[in-house]
C-alpha positions in Angstrom: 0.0 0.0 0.0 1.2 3.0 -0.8 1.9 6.1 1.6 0.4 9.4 1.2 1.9 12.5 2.7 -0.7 15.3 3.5 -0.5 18.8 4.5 -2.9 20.4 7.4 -4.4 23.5 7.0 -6.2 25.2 4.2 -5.7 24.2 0.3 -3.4 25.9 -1.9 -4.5 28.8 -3.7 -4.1 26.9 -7.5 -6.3 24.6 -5.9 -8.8 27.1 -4.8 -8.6 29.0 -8.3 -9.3 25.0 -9.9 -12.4 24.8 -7.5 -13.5 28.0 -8.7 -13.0 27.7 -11.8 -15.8 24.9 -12.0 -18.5 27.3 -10.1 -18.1 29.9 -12.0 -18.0 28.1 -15.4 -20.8 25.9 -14.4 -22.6 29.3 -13.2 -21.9 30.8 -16.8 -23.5 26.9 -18.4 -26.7 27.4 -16.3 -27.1 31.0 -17.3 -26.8 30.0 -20.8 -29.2 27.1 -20.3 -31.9 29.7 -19.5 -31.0 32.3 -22.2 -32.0 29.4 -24.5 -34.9 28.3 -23.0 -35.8 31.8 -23.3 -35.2 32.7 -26.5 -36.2 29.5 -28.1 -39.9 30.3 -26.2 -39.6 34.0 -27.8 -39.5 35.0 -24.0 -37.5 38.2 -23.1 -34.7 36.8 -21.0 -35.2 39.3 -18.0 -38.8 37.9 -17.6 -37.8 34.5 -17.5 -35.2 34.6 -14.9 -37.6 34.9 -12.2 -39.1 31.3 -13.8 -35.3 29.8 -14.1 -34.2 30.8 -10.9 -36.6 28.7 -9.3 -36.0 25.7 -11.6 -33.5 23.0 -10.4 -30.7 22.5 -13.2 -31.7 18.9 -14.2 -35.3 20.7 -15.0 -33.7 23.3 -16.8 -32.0 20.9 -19.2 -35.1 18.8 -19.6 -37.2 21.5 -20.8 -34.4 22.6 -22.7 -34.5 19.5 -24.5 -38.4 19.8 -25.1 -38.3 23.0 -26.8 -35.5 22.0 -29.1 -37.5 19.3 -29.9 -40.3 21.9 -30.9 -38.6 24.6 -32.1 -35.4 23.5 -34.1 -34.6 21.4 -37.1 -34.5 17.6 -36.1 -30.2 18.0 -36.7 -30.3 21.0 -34.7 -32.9 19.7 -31.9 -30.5 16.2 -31.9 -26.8 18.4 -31.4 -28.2 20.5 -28.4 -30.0 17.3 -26.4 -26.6 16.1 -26.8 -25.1 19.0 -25.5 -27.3 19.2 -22.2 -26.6 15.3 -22.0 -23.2 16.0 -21.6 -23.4 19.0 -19.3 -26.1 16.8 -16.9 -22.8 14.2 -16.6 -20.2 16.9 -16.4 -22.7 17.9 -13.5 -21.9 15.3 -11.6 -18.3 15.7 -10.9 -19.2 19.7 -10.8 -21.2 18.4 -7.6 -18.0 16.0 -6.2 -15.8 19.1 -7.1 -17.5 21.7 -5.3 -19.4 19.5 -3.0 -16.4 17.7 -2.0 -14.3 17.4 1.3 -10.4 18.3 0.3 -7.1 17.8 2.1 -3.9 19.3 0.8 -1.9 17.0 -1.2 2.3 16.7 -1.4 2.0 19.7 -3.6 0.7 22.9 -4.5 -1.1 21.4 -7.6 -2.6 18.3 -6.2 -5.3 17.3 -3.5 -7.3 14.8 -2.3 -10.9 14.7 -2.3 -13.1 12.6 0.0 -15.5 10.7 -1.4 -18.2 8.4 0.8 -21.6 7.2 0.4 -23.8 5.5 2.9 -26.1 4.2 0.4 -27.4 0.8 1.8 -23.7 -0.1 2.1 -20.8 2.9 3.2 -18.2 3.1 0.3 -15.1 5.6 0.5 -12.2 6.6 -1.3 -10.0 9.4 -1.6 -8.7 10.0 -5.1 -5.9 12.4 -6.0 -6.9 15.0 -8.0 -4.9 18.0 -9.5 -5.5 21.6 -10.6 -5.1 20.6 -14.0 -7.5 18.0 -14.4 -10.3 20.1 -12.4 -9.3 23.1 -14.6 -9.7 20.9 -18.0 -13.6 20.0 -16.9 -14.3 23.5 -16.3 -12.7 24.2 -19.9 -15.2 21.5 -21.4 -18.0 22.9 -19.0 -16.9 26.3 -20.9 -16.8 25.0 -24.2 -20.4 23.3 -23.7 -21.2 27.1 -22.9 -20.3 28.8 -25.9 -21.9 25.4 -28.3 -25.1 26.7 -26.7 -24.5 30.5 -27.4 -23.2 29.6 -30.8 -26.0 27.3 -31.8 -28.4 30.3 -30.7 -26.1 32.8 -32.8 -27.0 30.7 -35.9 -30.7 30.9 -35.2 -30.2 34.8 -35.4 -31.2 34.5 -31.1 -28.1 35.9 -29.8 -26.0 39.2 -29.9 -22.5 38.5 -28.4 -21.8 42.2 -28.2 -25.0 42.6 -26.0 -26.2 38.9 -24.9 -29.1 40.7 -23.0 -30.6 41.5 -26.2 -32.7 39.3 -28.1 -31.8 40.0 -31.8 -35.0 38.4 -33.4 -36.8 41.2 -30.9 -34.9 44.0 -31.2 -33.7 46.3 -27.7 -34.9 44.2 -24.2 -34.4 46.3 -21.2 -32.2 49.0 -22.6 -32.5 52.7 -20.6 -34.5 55.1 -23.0 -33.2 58.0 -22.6 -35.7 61.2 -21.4 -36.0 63.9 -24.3 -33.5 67.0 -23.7 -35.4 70.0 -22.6 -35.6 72.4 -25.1 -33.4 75.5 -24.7 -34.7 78.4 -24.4 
């Protein structure tokens, strides 16, 4: 059996930034998730939030999934249910990621995560894991992110200058600005 050296105290701050690096990509997926649900339901985006923000994500990519099957050629409607099948596994080591209990490993660039169930049986193990490998799933988290933005920037649903704006509905929520008062 081999030894493992661990080091007490908090984690290092490249594994930190890894961590991170999964919430806030996953953060960006989910947000992306709704802008499509949105736009494929010819919703404005700001009034569905209040909707999304109350969905769980597994819903979100379910009805997702739905409305591409409505709304988008069968290729199209078949590329993004793969998409959100892929983000719903990539999901679940988001959740061991961030859900995970972590101690220090040898080095800066590596820890150990512990994993345990208690599922009619208790099971445990405690993988190594380094920055690099969490920072490469939140790079394919990202790049499942921008498939979604790009597939709804070839349906003519998304302005990357101004994602808040639904092209096919011109301005959403943009400040008007009040007349100038005439001079006198």
């Amino acid at each position: 059996m081999t030894t493992r050296t661990v080091r007490l105290g908090p984690l290092s701050v490249k594994m930190y930034c890894a961590i991170g690096m999964i919430a806030v990509s996953w953060a960006q997926l989910e947000d992306m998730v709704s802008l499509c649900i949105s736009r494929l339901l010819g919703t404005d985006h700001t009034d569905f939030l209040p909707i999304a923000s109350n969905m769980q994500v597994k819903a979100r990519f379910d009805a997702l999934k739905s409305i591409a099957g409505l709304r988008l050629p069968p290729d199209e409607a078949k590329a993004l249910v793969a998409r959100c099948d892929e983000a719903l596994e990539l999901g679940r080591e988001r959740n061991k990621i961030l859900h995970g209990s972590w101690i220090q490993g040898e080095t800066d660039d590596v820890a150990i995560r512990l994993n345990y169930r208690a599922h009619g049986r208790i099971a445990a193990d405690a993988p190594v894991i380094s920055a690099r490998e969490i920072a490469e799933i939140s790079d394919r988290i990202t790049m499942l992110t921008e498939g979604f933005a790009q597939t709804l920037q070839r349906l003519g649903l998304f302005d990357p200058k101004n994602p808040m704006r639904n092209p096919a509905r011109g301005p959403v929520n943009e400040t008007v600005k009040p007349p100038e008062p005439a001079a006198d």
